[in-house]
Backbone bond lengths (Angstrom), bond angles and torsions (degrees), N, CA, C in turn:
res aa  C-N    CA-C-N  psi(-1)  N-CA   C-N-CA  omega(-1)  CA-C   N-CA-C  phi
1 X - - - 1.448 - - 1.522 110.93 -
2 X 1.674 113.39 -20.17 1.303 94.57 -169.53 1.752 101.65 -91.32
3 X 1.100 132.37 42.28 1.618 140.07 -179.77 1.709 91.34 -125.28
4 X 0.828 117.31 -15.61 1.388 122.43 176.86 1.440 105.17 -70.14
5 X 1.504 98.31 -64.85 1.566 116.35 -159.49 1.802 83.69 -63.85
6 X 1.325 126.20 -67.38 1.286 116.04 -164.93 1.423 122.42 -54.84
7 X 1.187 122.92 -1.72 1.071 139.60 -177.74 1.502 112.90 -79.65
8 X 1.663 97.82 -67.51 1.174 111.49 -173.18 2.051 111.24 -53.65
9 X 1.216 97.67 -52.76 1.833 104.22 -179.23 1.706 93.60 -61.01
10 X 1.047 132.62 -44.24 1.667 107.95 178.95 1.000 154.62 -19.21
11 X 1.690 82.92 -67.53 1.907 135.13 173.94 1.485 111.20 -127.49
12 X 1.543 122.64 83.53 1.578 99.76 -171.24 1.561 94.82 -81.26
13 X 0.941 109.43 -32.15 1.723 133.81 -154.49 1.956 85.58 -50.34
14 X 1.177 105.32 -62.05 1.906 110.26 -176.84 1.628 109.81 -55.72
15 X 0.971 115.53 -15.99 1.794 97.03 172.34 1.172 115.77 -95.57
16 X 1.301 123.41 149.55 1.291 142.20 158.24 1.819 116.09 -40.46
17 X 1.196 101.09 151.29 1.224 119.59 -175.81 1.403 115.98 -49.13
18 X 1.586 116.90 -62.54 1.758 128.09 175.45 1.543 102.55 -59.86
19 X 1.908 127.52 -28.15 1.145 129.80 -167.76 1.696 73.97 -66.42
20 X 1.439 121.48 -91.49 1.224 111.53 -152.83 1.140 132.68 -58.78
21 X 1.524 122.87 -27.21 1.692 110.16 153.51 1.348 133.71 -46.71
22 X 1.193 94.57 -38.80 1.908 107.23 -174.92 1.543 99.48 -72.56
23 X 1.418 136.66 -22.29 1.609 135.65 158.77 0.907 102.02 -66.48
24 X 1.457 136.80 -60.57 1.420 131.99 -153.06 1.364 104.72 -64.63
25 X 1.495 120.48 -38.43 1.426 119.16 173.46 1.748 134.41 -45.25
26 X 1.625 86.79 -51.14 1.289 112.64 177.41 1.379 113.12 -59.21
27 X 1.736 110.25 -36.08 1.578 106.49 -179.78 1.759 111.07 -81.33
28 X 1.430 105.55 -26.74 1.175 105.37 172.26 1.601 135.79 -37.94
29 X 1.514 98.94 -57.32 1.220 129.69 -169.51 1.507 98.36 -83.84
30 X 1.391 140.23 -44.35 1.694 145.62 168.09 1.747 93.11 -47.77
31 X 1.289 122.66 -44.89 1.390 114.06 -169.46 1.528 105.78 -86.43
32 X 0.874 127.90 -56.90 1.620 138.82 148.61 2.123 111.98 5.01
33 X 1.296 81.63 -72.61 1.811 112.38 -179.52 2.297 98.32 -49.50
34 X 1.240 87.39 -34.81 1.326 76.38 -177.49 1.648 123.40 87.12
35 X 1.167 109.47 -40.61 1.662 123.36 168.80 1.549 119.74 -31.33
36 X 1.355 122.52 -27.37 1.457 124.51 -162.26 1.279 113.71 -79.08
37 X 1.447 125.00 140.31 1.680 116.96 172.59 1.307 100.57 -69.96
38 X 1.603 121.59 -179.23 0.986 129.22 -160.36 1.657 113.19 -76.78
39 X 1.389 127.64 -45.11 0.860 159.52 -169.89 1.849 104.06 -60.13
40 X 1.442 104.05 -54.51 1.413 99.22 178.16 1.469 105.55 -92.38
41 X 1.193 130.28 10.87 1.498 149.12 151.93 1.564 120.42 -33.50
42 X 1.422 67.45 -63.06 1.781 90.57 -163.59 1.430 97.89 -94.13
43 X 1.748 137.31 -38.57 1.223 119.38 176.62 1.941 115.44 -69.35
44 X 1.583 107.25 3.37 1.729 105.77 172.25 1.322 88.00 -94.89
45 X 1.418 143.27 -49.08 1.344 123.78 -148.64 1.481 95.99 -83.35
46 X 1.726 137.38 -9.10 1.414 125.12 -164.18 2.098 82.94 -93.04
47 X 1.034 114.46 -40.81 1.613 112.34 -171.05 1.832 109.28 -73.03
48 X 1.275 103.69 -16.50 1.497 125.17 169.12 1.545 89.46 -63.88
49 X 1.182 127.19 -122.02 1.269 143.23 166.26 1.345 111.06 11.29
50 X 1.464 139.09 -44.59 1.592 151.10 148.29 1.339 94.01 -26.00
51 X 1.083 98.11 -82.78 1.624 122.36 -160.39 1.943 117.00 -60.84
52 X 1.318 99.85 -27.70 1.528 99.08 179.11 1.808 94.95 -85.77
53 X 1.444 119.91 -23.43 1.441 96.12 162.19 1.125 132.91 -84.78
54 X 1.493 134.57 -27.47 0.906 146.13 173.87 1.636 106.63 -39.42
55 X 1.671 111.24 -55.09 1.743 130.57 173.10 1.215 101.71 -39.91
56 X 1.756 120.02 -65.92 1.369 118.32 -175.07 1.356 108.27 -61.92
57 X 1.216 156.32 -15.01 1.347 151.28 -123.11 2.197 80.52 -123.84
58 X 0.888 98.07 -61.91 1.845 116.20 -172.96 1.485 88.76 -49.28
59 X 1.990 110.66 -73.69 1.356 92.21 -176.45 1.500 156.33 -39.97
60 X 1.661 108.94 -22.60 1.181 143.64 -162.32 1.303 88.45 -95.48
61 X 1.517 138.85 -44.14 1.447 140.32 161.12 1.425 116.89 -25.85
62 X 1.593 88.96 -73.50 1.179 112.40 -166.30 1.580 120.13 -55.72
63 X 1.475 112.40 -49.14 1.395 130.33 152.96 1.577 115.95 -20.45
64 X 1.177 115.29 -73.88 1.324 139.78 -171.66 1.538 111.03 -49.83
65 X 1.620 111.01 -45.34 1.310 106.18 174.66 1.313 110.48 -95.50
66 X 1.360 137.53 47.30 1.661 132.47 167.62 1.215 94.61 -123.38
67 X 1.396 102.32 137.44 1.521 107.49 173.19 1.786 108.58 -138.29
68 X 0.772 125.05 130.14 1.484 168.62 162.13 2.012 98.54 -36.31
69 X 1.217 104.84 122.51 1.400 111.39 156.63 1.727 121.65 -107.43
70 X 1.830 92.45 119.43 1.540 109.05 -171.19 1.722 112.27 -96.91
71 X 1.137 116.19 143.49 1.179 109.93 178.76 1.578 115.70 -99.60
72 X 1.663 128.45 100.76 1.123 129.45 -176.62 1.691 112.13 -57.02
73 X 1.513 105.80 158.98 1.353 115.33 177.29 1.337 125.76 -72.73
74 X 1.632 113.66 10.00 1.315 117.58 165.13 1.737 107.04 -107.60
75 X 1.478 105.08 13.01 1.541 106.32 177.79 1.118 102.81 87.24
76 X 1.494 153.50 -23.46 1.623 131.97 -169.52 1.726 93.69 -91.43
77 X 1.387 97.94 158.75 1.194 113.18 178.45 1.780 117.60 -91.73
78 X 1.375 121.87 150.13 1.342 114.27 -178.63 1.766 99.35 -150.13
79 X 1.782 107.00 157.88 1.404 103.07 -169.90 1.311 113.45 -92.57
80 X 1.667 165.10 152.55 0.945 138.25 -121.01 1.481 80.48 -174.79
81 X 1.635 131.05 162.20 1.547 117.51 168.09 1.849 105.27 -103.98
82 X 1.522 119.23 143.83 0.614 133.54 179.66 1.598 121.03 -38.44
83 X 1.359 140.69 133.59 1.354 105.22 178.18 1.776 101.26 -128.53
84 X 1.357 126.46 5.95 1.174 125.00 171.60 1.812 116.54 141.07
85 X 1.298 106.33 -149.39 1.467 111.21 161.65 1.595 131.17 -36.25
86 X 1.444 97.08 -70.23 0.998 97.25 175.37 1.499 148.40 -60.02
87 X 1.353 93.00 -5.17 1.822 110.06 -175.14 1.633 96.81 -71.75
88 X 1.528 120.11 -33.66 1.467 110.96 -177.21 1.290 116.17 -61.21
89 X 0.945 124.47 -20.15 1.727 114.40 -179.02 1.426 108.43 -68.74
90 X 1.258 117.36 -34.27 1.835 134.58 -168.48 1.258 102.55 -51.30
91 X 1.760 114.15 -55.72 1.259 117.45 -175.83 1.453 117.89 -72.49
């Protein structure tokens, strides 16, 4: 696992999304536990921090390419890009 971890802080940018949640978890909960000296403390919460952007970075991806079907005022439908919260009330 620890070729994992070195892996992941390298290149966070190259793993997949569940790759980096499912780390971030793992460091979560290792930091959580309390057990860690200080030193490898702070090098989980700095590869933490990698990794919780990397998540946001995918999500914001991911976001961007979903798009939403609107129903125009002549009745046909058309695809539209997603723009957040507020689009749920529309529907």
């Amino acid at each position: 696992m620890a070729k994992t971890s070195k892996t992941a802080a390298a290149k966070p940018d190259a793993l997949l999304f569940e790759t980096a949640l499912g780390r971030l978890e793992t460091i979560v909960a290792a930091m959580e536990g309390g057990d860690l000296p200080l030193e490898q403390l702070l090098a989980q919460y700095e590869e933490g921090m990698k990794l919780a952007t990397v998540c946001q970075e995918k999500l914001a991806e991911a976001e961007a390419k979903i798009q939403q079907l609107e129903k125009t005022p002549t009745g046909e439908f058309k695809l539209k890009p997603f723009t957040g919260a507020g689009d749920a009330e529309s529907v």
